[in-house]
C-alpha positions in Angstrom: 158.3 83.3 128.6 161.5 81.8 129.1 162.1 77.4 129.1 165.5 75.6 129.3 163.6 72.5 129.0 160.7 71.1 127.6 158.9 70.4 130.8 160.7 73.6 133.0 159.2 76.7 132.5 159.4 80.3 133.9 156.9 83.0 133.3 157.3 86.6 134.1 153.4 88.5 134.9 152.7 91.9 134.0 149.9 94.3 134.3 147.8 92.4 131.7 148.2 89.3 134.4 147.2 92.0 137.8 144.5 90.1 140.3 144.5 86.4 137.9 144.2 83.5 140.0 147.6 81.4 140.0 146.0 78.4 138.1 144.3 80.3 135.6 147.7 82.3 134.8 149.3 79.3 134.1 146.5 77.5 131.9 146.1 81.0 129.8 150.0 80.8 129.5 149.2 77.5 127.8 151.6 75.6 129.8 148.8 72.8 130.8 145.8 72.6 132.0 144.1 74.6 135.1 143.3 71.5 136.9 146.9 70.4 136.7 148.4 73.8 137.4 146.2 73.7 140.6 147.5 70.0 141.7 150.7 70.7 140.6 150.9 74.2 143.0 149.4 72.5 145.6 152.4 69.9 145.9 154.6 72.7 145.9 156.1 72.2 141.8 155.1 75.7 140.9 155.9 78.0 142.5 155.6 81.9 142.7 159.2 84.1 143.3 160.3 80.9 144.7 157.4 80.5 147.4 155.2 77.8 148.0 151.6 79.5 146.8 148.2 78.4 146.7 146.1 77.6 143.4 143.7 81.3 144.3 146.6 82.9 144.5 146.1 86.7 142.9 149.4 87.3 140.4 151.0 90.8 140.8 152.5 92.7 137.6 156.5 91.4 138.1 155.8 88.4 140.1 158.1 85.4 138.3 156.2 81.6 138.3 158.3 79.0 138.2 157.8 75.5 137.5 157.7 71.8 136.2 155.5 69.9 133.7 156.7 66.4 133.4 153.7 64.9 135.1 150.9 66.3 131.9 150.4 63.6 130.7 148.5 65.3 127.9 151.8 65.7 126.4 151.7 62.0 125.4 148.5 62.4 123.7 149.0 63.0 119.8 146.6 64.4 117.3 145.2 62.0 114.9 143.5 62.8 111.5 140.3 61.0 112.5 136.8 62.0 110.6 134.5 63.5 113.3 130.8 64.7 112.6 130.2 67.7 113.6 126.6 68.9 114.2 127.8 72.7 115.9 130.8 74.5 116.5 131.7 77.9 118.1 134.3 79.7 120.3 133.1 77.8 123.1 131.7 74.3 122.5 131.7 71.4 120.1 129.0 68.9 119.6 130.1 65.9 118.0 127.8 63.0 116.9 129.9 60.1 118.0 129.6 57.1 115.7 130.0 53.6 117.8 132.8 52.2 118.3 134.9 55.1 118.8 136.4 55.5 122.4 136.0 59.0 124.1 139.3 59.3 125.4 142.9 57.4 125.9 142.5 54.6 128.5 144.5 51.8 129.5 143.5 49.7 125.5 142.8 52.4 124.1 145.9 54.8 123.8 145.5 55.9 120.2 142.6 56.2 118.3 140.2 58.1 120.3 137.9 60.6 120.0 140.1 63.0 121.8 143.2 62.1 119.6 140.9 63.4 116.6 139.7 66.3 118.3 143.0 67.8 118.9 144.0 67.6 115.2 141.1 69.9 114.1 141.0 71.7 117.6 144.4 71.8 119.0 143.4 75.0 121.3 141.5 72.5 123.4 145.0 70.5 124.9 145.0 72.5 127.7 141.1 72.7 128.7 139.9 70.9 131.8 141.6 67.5 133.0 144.8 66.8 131.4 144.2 63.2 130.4 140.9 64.0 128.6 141.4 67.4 127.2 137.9 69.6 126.4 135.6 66.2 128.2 133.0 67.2 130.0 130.8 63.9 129.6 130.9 60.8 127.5 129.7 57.3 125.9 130.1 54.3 126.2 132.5 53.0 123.5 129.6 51.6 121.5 127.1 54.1 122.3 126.4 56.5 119.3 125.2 60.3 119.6 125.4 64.0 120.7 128.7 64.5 122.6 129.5 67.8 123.9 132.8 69.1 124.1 134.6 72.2 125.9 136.5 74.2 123.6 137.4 77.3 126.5 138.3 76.9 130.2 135.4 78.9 131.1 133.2 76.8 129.1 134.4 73.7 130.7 134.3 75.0 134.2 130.1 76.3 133.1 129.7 72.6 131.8 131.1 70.6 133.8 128.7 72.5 136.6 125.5 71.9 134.6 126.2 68.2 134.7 126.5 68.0 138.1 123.5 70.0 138.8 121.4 67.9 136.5 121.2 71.0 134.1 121.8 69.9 130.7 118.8 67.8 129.3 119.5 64.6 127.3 117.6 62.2 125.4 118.4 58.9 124.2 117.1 56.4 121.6 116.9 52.7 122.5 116.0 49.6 121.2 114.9 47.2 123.3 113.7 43.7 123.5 110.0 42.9 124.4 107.1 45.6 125.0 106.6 47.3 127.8 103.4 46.9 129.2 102.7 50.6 129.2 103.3 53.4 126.6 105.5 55.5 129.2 106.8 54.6 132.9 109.9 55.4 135.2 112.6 53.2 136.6 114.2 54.2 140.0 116.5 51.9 140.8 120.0 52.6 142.8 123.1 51.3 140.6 126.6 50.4 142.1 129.8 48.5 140.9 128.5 44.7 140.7 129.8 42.3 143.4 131.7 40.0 141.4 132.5 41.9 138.2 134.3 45.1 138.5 133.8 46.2 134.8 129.8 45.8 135.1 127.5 47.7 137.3 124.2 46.7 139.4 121.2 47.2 140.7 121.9 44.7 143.5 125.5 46.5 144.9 126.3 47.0 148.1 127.3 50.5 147.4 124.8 52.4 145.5 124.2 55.8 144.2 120.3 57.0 143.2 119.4 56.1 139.7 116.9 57.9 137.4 115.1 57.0 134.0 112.3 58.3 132.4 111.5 56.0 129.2 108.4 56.5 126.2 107.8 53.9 123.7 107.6 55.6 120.2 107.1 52.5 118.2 106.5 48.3 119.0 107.6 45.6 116.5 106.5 42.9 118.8 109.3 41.5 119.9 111.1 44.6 120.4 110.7 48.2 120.8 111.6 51.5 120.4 112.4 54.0 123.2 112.5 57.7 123.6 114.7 57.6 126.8 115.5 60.9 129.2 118.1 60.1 132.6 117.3 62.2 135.3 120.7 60.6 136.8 124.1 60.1 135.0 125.6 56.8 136.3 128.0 54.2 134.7 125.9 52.5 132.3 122.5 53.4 133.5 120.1 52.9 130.5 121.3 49.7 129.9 121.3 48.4 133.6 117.9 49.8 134.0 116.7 48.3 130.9 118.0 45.3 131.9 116.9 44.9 135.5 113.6 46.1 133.5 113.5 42.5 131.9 114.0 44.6 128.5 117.3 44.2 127.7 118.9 47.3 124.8 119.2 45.2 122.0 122.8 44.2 121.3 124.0 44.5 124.7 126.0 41.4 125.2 127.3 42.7 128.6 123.7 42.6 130.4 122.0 40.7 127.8 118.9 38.3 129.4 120.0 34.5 128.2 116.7 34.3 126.9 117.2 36.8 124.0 119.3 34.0 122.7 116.9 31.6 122.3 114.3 31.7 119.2 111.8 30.4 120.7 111.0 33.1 123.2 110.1 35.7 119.9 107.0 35.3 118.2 108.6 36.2 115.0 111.9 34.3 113.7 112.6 37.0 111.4 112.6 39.7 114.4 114.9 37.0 116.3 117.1 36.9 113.5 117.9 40.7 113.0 117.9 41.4 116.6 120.6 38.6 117.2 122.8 40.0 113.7 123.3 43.7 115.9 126.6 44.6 115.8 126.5 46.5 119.2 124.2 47.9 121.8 121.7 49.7 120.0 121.7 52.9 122.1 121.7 56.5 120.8 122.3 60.0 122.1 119.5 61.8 120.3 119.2 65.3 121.7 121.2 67.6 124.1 119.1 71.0 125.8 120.9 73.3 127.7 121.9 76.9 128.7 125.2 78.0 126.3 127.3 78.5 128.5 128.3 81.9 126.9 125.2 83.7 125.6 123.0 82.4 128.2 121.0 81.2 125.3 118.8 77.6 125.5 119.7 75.5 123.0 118.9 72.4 121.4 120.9 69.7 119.3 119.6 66.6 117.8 122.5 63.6 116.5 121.3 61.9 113.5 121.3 57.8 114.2 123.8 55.6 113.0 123.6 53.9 110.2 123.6 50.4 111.7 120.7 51.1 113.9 118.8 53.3 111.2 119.0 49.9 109.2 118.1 47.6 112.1 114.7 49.7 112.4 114.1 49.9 108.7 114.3 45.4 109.1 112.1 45.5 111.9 109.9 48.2 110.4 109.6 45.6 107.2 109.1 42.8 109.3 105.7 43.8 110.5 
């Protein structure tokens, strides 16, 4: 490999490289990721033996691939000693239990600081796997959402992934608490979610535009005025637990952005003491508990389970004492 410039590159293939798709060349080459190899060949910025060529483009031995990187903006991104939990790690995934308030990846806020800035410290190999902005991603949590995160640490693996998502493939479990009890010990919500009307950063069960919304809940434990559930989403939409939970008239505890007015008010509980470590919860109180899927390599089912956060370990120990 040959570069004049950081971001200008030229790569020469030989017979190691024979019958390689164009996009996959360049991502193996570690030159960025296969995604942005693929948009960037499609607008003509690499290019093979100075021809236009398409991303499925099969490299021959000799064939010279020229291009320009400036646009990876993965390159901006910088690795951050930042302590991550880690429940399993191998050639080809990463599960991280994600402790709240951490952001998945750099947004507009949130440049630095993320979970991806940490990742790439302890796993720089992932930079160039999957979407440039959000190396190694294949799913993630809210901000303030705590639990089992699972992250790509191969192309292949991301590609695999990514696919199991978006087949509904890869089981997950949550643990909520929630304010009130359910009148039944287990039930389904099936309500379409959409970007709300009014407020772009929330979504709704009352949008205009909606997409099909699933979630399976089981109550595990009752402390009067709030419980605990064992939730599994059949769907993966923006927020769905707690919009569900919320259109529900059971609120996740902690929620502020689709917290009922009522859960403000003490006289609505039937127990000021619950009222009063309900209302002290420093965030939602939402947890991914367990991931079940096919590895993507051995073909083998496996199973994770993310220990809970502290804060919300201690809110149920409170509630447990309570009563």
């Amino acid at each position: 490999m040959q570069q004049n410039h950081p971001d200008d590159f030229i790569l020469t293939a030989d017979s190691r490289h024979k019958d390689m798709r164009l996009d996959q060349f360049i991502s193996e080459e570690s030159i960025c990721s296969r995604s942005l190899a693929a948009s960037l060949v499609k607008k003509g910025v690499i290019r093979v033996n100075d021809q236009t060529a398409k991303p499925s483009h099969k490299i021959k031995p000799g064939d010279k691939v020229t291009g320009h990187v400036s646009d990876d903006s993965s390159h901006q991104m910088e690795p951050e000693s930042i302590p991550l939990e880690v429940i399993h790690e191998d050639q080809h995934l990463i599960i991280i239990n994600k402790p709240p308030g951490l952001v998945v990846h750099p947004a507009p806020g949130h440049f630095t600081g993320t979970l991806v800035n940490g990742l790439l410290s302890r796993y720089p190999e992932i930079r160039f796997i999957g979407d440039e902005s959000r190396p190694g991603i294949v799913h993630r949590l809210d901000r303030d959402t705590s639990g089992a995160l699972i992250v790509a640490r191969s192309e292949d693996s991301f590609e695999k992934l990514t696919a199991m998502f978006a087949s509904r493939a890869i089981d997950k479990k949550y643990l909520a608490i929630i304010y009130g009890s359910p009148e039944n010990e287990r039930g389904s919500i099936r309500l379409p979610i959409g970007r709300h009307v009014s407020d772009r950063k929330k979504m709704s069960v009352h949008s205009s535009k909606t997409r099909q919304a699933e979630t399976d809940w089981h109550v595990l434990k009752r402390f009067g005025d709030a419980s605990l559930l064992e939730i599994t989403i059949k769907t993966g939409r923006t927020h769905q637990i707690r919009v569900h939970c919320a259109a529900a008239g059971t609120p996740v505890v902690g929620d502020d952005t689709y917290k009922a007015r009522w859960t403000r008010q003490p006289a609505h509980f039937k127990d000021r003491a619950v009222f009063d470590f309900l209302s002290q919860a420093p965030r939602q109180m939402l947890h991914a508990w367990k991931l079940e899927f096919t590895h993507p390599d051995t073909g083998e089912r496996v199973r994770f389970t993310a220990p809970v956060a502290t804060d919300m370990r201690q809110l149920l120990k409170d509630l447990n004492r309570s009563g």
